[in-house]
N, C-alpha and C positions, 0 to 999 in steps of 0.2 A: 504494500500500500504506500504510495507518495504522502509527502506530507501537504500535498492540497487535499487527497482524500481524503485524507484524517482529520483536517482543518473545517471541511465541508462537512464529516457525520457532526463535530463537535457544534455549528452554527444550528439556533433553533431557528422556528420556522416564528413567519410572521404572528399566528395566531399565541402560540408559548409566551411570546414578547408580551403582547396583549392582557394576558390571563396576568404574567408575572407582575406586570404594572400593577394590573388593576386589585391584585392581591397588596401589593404597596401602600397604593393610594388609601384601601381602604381600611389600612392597619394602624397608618401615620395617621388618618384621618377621618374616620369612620364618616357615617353619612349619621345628621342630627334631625331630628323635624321640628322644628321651633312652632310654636303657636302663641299668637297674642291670646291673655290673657284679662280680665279688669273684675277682679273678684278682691276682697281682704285678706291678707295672707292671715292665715290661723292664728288662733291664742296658744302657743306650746312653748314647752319649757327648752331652752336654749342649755341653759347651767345651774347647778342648783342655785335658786332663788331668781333667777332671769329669765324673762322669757322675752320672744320676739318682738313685743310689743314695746318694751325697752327699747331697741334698737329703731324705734319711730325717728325719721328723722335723718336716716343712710339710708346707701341700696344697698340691698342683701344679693346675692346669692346662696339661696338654699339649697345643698347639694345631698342628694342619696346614693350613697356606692358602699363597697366594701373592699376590704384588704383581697378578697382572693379574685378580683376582678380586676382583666387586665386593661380594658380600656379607663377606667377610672383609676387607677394606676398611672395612666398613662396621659389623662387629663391633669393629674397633682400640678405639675409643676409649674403649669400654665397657669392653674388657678392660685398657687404660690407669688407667684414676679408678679401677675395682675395687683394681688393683696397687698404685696409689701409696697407699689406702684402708688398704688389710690387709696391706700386705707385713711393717708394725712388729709385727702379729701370727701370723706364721710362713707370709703365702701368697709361694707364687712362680710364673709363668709361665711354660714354655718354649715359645717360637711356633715347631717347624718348617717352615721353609718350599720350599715343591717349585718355588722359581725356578731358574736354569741358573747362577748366579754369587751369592758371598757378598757382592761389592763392591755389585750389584745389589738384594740385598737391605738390608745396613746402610746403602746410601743413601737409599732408602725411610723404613727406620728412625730415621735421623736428623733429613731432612726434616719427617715428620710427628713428631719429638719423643716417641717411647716408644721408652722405658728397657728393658723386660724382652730377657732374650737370645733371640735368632732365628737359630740357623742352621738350616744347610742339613739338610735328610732326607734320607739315602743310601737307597739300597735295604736296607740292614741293618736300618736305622731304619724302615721304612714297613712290613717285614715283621714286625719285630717287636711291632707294634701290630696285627697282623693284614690289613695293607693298607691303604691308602686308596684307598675307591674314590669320594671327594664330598672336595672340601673348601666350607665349613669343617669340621674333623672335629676333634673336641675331645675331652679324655679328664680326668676329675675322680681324683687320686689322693689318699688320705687321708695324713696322718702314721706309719702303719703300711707305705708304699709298695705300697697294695693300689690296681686300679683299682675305683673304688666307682660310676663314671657313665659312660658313651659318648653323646657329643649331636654327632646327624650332623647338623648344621648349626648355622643363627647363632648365636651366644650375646650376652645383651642381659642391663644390669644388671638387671633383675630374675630371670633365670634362675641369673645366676653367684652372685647373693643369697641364690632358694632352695635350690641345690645345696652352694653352698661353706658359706656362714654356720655349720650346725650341724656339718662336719667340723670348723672353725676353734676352737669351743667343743669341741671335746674332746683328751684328750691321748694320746698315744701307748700303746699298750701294748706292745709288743715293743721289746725295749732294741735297741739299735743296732748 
C-alpha cells in the first residue's frame, strides 16, 4: 500500500465531518429554549433565615442542577465570571441543587471555587417553580421579583449577557 492509500482510508468522509461537528457544537453548547416569562418568583427559603424575597431589588438567577450532571457542570463557570462581573451591580445567583446531601454539595462548591449560595431544592422549592422536569433549569428574575425568563437548559456567557445585561440597567419600580 503507498502512502497516499493509506493517507486516503485515514480521510473521513464528508458526512463523519458533519456528525463530529455537530457532536461538538452540541457538547460546548447544548441547545436552550428560553421562554418569556411575567409571573412573581416564589416565596422560598434561599438560607436559613432568607428567602428570595430579601433579594427584592437585584436580578436573580435561579439555577436547578446537580453535581452529577454534566452540562451544569459545564455551565458553572460561566455562571461564576458572570457573578463575580455584576454582583457590585445588584446581580445575585441562587444555584439549587437536587443532590441527596448539603455537605455533598458545598464540597463540590468549594473544590471548584464558586462563591454564589447552592443549597439544596426541597420539594417545596421544585414545586414552587412549577417542577423540574430537565436540569439545567434556570429562571431570570428582574428587581421587581417578577420571573421575566425560563431557559430549560445551559446557560453560557453570552446568553446570561443577552438576558440579564438590560434587566441590570434598569431600576426597580415597586418599593419594597
Amino acid at each position: 500500500m503507498t502512502r497516499e492509500e493509506f493517507l486516503k482510508k485515514l480521510k473521513p468522509s464528508p458526512v463523519t465531518m458533519i456528525l463530529i461537528g455537530l457532536i461538538v457544537y452540541l457538547w460546548f453548547r447544548p441547545p436552550a429554549w428560553v421562554t418569556e416569562q411575567n409571573q412573581p418568583a416564589p416565596e422560598v427559603p434561599v438560607q436559613a433565615g432568607k428567602y428570595l424575597s430579601d433579594l427584592h431589588g437585584k436580578v436573580l438567577l435561579v439555577n436547578f442542577w446537580g453535581t452529577w450532571c454534566p452540562y451544569c457542570r459545564h455551565e458553572m463557570p460561566a455562571m461564576q465570571a458572570f457573578y463575580e462581573a455584576n454582583q457590585s451591580r445588584g446581580f445575585e445567583i441562587v444555584a439549587y441543587s437536587l443532590d441527596k446531601t448539603q455537605a455533598e454539595v458545598d464540597a463540590y462548591m468549594r473544590t471548584e471555587g464558586y462563591t454564589f449560595p447552592a443549597p439544596l431544592a426541597t420539594t417545596r422549592i421544585i414545586q414552587a417553580f412549577g417542577g423540574v422536569d430537565r436540569v439545567p433549569l434556570s429562571f431570570v428574575v428582574d428587581r421587581d421579583g417578577m420571573i421575566r425568563h425560563r431557559i430549560a437548559g445551559q446557560v453560557h456567557s453570552g446568553r446570561l449577557e443577552k438576558l440579564i445585561e438590560p434587566l441590570l440597567l434598569q431600576t426597580p419600580t415597586s418599593p419594597r
